[in-house]
C-alpha positions in Angstrom: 0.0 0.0 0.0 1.7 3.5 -1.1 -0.8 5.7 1.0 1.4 8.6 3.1 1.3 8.5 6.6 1.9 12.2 6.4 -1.2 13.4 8.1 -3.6 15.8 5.7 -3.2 18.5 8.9 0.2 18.7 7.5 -0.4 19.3 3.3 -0.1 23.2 2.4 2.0 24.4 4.9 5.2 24.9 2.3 3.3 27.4 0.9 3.3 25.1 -2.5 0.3 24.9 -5.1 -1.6 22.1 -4.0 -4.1 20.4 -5.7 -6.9 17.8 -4.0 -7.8 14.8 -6.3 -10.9 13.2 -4.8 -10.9 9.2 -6.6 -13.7 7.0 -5.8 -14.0 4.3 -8.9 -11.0 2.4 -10.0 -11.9 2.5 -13.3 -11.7 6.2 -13.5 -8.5 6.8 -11.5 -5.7 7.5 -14.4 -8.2 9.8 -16.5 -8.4 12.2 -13.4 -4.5 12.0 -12.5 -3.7 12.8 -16.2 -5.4 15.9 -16.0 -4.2 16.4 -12.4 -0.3 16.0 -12.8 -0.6 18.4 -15.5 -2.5 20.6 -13.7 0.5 20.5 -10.6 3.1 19.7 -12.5 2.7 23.0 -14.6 2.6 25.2 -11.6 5.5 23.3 -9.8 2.7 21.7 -7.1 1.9 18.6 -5.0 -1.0 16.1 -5.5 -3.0 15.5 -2.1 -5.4 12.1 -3.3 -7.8 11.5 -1.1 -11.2 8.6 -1.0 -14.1 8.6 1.2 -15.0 5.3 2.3 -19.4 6.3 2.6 -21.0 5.2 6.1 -24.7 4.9 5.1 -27.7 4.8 7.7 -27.9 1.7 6.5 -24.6 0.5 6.2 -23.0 -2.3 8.3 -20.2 -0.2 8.5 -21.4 1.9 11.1 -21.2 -0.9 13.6 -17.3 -1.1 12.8 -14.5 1.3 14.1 -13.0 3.1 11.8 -9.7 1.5 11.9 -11.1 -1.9 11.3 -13.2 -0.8 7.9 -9.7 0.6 6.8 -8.1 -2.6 7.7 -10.5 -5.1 6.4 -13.6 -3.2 4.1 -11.2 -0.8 2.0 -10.2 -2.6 -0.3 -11.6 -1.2 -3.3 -10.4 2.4 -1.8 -6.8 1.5 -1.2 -6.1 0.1 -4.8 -7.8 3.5 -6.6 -5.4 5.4 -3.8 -2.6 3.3 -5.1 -3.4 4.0 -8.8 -3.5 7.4 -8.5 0.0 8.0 -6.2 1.8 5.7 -9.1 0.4 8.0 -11.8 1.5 10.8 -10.2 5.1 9.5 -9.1 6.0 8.5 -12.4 5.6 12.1 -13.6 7.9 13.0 -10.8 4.9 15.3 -9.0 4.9 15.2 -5.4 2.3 12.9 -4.3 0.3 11.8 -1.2 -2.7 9.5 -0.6 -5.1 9.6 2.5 -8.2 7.0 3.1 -11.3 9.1 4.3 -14.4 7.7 6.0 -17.7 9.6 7.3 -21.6 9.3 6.4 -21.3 13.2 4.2 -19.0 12.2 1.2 -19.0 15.7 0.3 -18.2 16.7 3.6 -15.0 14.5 4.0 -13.7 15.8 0.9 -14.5 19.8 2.1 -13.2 19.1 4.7 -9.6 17.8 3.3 -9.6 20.7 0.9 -9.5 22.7 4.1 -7.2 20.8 6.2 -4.8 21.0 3.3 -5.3 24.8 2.4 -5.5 23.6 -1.1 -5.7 25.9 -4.0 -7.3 23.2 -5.9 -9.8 20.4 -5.8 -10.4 17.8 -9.0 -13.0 15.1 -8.8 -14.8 13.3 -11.7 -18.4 12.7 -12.2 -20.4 10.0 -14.2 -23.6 11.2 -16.5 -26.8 9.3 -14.8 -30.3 9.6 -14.3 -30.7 12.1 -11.2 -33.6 14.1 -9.3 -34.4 17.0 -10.9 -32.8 19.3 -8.1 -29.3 17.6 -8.7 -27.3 19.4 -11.7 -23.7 16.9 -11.7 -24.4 14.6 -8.3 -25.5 15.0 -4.8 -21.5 14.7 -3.7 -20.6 16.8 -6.4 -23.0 19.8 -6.5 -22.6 20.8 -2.7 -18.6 20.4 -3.1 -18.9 22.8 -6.3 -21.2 25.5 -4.3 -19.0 25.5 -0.7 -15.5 24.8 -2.1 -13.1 27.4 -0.5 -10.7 26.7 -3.6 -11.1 26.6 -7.0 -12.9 23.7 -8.5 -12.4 21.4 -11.5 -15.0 18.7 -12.6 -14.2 16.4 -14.8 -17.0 13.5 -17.2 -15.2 10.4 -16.4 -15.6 7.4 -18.3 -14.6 9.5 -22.1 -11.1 9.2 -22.5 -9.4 10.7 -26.1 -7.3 9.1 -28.1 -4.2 11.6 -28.1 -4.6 15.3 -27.2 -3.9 17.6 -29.9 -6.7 20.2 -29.1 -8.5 21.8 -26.7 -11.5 23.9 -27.5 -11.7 26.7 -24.6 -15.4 28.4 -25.1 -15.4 31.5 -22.8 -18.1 34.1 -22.1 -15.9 36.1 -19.3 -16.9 35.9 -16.1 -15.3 35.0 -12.7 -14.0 31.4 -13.9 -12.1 32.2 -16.7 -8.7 32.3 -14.8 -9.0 29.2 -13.3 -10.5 27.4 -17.0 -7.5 29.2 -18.3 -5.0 28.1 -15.7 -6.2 24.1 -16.8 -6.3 24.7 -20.3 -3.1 25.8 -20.8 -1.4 23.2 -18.2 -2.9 20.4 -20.4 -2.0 21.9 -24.1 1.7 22.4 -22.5 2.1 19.3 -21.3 0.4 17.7 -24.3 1.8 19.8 -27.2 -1.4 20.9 -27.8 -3.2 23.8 -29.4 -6.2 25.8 -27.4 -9.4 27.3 -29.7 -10.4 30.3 -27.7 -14.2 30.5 -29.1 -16.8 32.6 -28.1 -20.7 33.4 -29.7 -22.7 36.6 -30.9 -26.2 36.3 -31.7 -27.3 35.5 -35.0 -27.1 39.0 -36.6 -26.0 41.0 -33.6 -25.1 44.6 -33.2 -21.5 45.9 -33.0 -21.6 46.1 -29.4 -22.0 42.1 -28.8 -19.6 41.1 -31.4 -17.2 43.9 -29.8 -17.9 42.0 -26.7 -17.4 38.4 -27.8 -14.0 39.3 -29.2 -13.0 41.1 -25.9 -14.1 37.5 -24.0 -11.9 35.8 -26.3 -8.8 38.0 -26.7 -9.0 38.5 -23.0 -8.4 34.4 -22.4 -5.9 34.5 -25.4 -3.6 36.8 -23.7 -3.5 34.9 -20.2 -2.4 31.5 -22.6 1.1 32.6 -23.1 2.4 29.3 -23.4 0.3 27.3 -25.8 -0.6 28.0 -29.5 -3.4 29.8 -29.5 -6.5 30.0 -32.1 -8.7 32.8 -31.2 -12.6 32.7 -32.9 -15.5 34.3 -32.6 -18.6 32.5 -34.2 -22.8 33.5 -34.5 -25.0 31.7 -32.4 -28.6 31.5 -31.1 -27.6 28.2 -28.4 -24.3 28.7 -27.5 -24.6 25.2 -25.5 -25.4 23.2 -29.3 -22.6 25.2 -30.8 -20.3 24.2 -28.2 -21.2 20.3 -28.3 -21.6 20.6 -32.1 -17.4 22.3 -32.5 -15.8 20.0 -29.6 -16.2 17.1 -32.1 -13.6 18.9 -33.5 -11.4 18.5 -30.5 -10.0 16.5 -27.9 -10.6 18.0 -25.2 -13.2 21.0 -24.1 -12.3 22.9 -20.7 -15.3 25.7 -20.0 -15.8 27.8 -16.8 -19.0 28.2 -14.9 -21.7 30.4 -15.7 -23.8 32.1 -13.3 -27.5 32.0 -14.1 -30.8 33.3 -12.1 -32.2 29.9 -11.9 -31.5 28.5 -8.2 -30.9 24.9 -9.5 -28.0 25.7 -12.2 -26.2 27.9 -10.3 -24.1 25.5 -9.7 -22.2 25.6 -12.8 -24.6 27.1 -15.3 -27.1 25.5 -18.2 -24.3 26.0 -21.0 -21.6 24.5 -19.3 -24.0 21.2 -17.9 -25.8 20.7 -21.1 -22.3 20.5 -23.1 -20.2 18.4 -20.3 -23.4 15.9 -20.6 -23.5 16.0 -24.7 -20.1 16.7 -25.8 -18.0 14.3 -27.7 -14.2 14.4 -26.1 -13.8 14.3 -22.4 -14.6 17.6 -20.7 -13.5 19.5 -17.7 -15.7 22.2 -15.8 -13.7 25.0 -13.9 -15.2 27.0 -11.3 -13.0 29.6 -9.0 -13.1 29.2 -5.6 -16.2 30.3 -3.3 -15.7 33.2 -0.6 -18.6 31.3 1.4 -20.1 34.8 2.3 -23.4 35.5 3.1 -23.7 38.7 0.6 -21.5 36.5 -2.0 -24.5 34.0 -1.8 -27.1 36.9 -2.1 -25.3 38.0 -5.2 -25.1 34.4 -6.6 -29.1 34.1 -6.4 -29.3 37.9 -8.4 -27.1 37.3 -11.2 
């Protein structure tokens, strides 16, 4: 077993970039840590992988002791820990591995983010049949709105075949810097080239194209690193643009959008629609949440 005994208390304190990985299927486990090691590798960072073993109300695990479910029901946990510290050591990124358990999966993970004063948190999330009131997943959604860190959330499950483009659609907005911060860390580390696109409306006036080519020059000066294509197209459903052009590509990386319905606050209609419909894999950024009361009442006016 290659978990750390390093306790999580301890992650952070070097003042170094570090980024949480929260792994759960086993399946799953190098698609995350390829985007994560470029993600920390590119800004010189550590990996802190985490997985939350779930205590149920109805679970027999609740009549164990914690130390005996790690010893003897954590199986499946251990061997996705052990997957992702391999991936990451064999890139040569810093790398430690911490078994979680508690009945608030979303909670655990929160809480490590916290523990480790992480700049980052990555976790993946599968397209399934859900309540209405759930946008990605009842872990994922209240990690996204409480994070104190910037969030990325990647579809597992699509992998591409070779990365030679990423499409970067970008409306502005606060979650362009992170979005840009992953986009660029994956088309470095892949050789790849980033399509900054953004839409106008079908036959609009100056003043929206003017803005849709601010959006995307704005992004397309922060990539400094990467070839850059920057594009501005006409659209009336910037969502079916999007899935329709990342065919195109290998990869689509899209910030957040804020939007005055309650329920897709969370990351927005355009970016939820296109990570459930698009093509390549596709990776949701969203920056990190002050957690204020007026932040919140400004979240529900937007």
């Amino acid at each position: 077993m290659a978990v750390s005994q390093r306790s999580v208390l301890e992650a952070g304190s070097t003042g170094t970039y570090t980024l949480v990985v929260a792994v759960a299927d086993r399946g799953n486990v190098e698609q995350l840590m390829r985007t994560a090691v470029d993600l920390a590798a590119g800004k010189d960072g550590e990996i802190e992988v985490v997985s939350v073993i779930h205590k149920t109300p109805t679970s027999p695990f609740r009549l164990f002791s914690d130390q005996r479910i790690k010893s003897e029901f954590a199986t499946g946990h251990r061997e996705a820990i052990d997957r992702a510290t391999a991936a990451a050591s064999e890139a040569s990124v810093p790398v430690d591995g911490r078994l979680l358990i508690g009945t608030d999966v979303a909670g655990e993970i929160l809480t490590a983010v916290e523990a480790a004063d992480a700049d980052a948190l990555l976790l993946g999330w599968h397209d399934r049949p859900r309540a209405s009131d759930v946008v990605l997943g009842t872990t994922v959604d209240p990690v996204i709105r409480r994070a104190p860190c910037d969030v990325f959330v990647e579809r597992v499950g699509t992998t591409a075949d070779g990365l030679e483009s990423v499409l970067f659609p970008t409306v502005g907005g606060p979650h362009v810097e992170p979005a840009t911060d992953l986009a660029e860390a994956v088309a470095a580390a892949e050789d790849a080239t980033v399509t900054v696109v953004s839409y106008a409306p079908t036959g609009a006036d100056e003043r929206d194209r003017a803005s849709a080519h601010e959006y995307v020059e704005a992004a397309a000066r922060q990539l400094t690193e990467v070839p850059v294509e920057a594009v501005v197209e006409e659209s009336d459903d910037v969502a079916s643009s999007v899935v329709v052009e990342a065919g195109e590509h290998d990869l689509v990386v899209l910030g957040a959008t804020r939007e005055r319905t309650v329920r897709r606050r969370v990351v927005g209609s355009v970016a939820a629609t296109v990570s459930r419909w698009a093509d390549p894999p596709v990776v949701i950024a969203k920056g990190r949440s002050d957690g204020s009361i007026l932040s919140a009442v400004f979240d529900r006016l937007r």
